[in-house]
N, C-alpha and C positions, 0 to 999 in steps of 0.2 A: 504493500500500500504506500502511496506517498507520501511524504510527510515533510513537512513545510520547516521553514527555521524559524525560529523568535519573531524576525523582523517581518516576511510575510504571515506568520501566521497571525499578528497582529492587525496585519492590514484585512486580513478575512475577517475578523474579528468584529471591522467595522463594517463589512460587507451587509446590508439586508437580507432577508429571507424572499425569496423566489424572484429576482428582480435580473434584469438584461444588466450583463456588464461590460463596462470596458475597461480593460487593461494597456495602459499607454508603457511601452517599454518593457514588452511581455518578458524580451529574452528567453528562457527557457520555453515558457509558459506556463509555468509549474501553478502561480494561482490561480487561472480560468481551470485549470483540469482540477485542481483538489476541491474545487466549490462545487465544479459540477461531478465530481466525484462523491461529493458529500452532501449531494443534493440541497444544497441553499440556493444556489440562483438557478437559471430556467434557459439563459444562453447566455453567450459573451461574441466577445469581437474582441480577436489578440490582436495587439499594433506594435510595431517597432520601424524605426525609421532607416534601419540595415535589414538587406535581404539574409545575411547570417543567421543571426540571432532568430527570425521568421520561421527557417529550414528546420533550426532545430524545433522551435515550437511546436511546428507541425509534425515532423516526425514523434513527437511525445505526446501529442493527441490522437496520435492512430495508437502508440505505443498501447494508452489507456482506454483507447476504444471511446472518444468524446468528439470524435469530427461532427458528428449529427447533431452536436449542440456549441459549436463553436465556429468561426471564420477567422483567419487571419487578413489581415491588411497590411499594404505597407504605407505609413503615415509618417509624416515629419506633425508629431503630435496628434493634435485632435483633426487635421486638415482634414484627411478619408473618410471620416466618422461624423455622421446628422443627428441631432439629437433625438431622432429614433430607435438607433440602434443601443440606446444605454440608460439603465437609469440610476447606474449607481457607477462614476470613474475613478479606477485608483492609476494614480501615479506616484512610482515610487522608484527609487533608486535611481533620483538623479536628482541635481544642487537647486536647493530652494529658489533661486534665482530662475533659472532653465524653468521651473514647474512655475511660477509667477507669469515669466510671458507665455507659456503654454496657455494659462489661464486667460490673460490678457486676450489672447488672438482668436477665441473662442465664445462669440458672442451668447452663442446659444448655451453658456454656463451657469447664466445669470434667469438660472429658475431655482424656486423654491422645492420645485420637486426634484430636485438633483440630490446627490450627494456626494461630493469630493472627500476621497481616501487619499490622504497626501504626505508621503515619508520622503522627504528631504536629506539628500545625504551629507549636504554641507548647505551653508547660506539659509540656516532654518529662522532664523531674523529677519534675515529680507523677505521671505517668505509669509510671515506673520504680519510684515508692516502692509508688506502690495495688502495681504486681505483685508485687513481694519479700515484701510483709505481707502477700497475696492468696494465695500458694501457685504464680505465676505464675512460670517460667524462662525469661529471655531466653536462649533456645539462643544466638541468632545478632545481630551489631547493623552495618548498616553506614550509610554517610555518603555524601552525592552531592552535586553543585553543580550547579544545574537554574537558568537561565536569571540566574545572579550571586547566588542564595541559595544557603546552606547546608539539609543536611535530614537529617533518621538514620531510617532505618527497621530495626524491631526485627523480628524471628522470634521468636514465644512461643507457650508451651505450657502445659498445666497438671500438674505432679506432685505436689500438693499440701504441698510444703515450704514451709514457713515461714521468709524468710530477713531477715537485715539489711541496711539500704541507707546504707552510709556515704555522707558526702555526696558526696567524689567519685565516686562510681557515682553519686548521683542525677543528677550534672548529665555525667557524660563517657559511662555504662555499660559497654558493654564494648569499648568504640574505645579507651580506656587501651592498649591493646594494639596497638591498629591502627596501621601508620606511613605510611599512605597521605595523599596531598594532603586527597580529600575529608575525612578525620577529624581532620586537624590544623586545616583550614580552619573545622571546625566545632565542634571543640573551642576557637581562638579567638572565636569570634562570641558564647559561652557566656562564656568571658572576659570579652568587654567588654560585656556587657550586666550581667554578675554587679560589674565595676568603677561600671556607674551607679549599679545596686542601694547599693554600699557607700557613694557620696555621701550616701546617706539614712538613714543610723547616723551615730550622734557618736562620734567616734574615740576608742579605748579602750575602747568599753561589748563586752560578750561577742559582741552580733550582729557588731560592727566586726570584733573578734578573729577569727569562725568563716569570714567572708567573705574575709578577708584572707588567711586561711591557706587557701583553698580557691582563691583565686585560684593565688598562689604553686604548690601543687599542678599546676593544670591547666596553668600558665604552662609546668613541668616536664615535662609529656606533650608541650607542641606544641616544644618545646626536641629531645628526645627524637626524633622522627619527622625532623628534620631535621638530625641526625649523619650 
């Protein structure tokens, strides 16, 4: 049977019950087959934007016998794909930035009845910002440890609110809250990347001041989770 790691199987995690999906960046396409292996959604549309990574996909869906409820495309993002074929899209495994203008170029995102599954492999900040100035609600955020990496995968919608993204939201989102291993473990890794970041300000100048005090902050959450 197949069996997904940490990071996807989180992203299934956010997936709906019987619902059309799309997988942008399918690669293998290991999660349209385990969903429709495990009967929660009802079709999918795998997309990658290399014929490679497609071949394999498709060979792993005859592999598991799902061709009858699946299609491949080849897409530079959601281009191929109408808001027909999906009602629930994850994108994962690529830099929060890359998934931002995916978003961007994709007018028909901006329904309510969508649901974006969105794990960010780096630029998970900028990612958070595009959505709050976007009209974009992170419903839902959660955090996993997939083979000795940290990861967060968001649940988002769109209600067209306009909100602000102070900076601890850009860099924690909504794990500020969460007091579980995975989201203290990943709100440190933020930490100390955000501590390299600071070696590259001269100490005193405003950027010094805004990082240091966002450090101190986050330092405060992963403190917190382990009371």
């Amino acid at each position: 049977m197949l069996k997904l790691d940490e990071r996807l199987s989180l992203c299934a995690y956010f997936v709906r019950e019987g619902v059309s999906l799309a997988d942008i960046g399918t690669d293998h396409g290991y999660l349209p087959i385990w969903l429709l292996l495990n009967n929660k959604i009802k079709y999918a549309v795998a997309a990658d934007v290399r014929k490679g990574p497609l071949e394999r996909a498709k060979s792993n869906m005859e592999r598991y016998r799902v061709t009858d409820k699946v299609k491949t495309v080849l897409s530079d993002g959601l281009e191929n794909i109408s808001a027909d074929d999906a009602d629930d899209i994850v994108m994962a495994g690529m830099g929060g930035e890359l998934i931002a203008s995916l978003i961007d170029r994709t007018p028909w995102l901006k329904d309510t009845n969508k649901n974006l599954i969105l794990q960010p492999m780096t630029r998970a900040e900028a990612l958070r910002e595009y959505l709050c100035l976007n009209g974009f609600n992170i419903k839902n955020e959660k955090a996993c440890i997939s083979f000795g990496k940290t990861y967060c995968v968001m649940l988002v919608s769109y209600d067209g609110t306009i909100r602000q993204c102070p900076m601890k939201y850009k860099y924690a989102g909504t794990l500020d809250c969460d007091k579980s291993v995975e989201a203290r473990r990943y709100i440190y890794a933020v930490t100390q990347k955000l501590k390299k970041k600071l070696m590259g300000y001269e100490k005193g100048t405003e950027e010094y001041n805004s990082v240091e005090e966002l450090i101190t902050e986050l330092a405060e959450l992963i403190d917190m989770g382990e009371q």
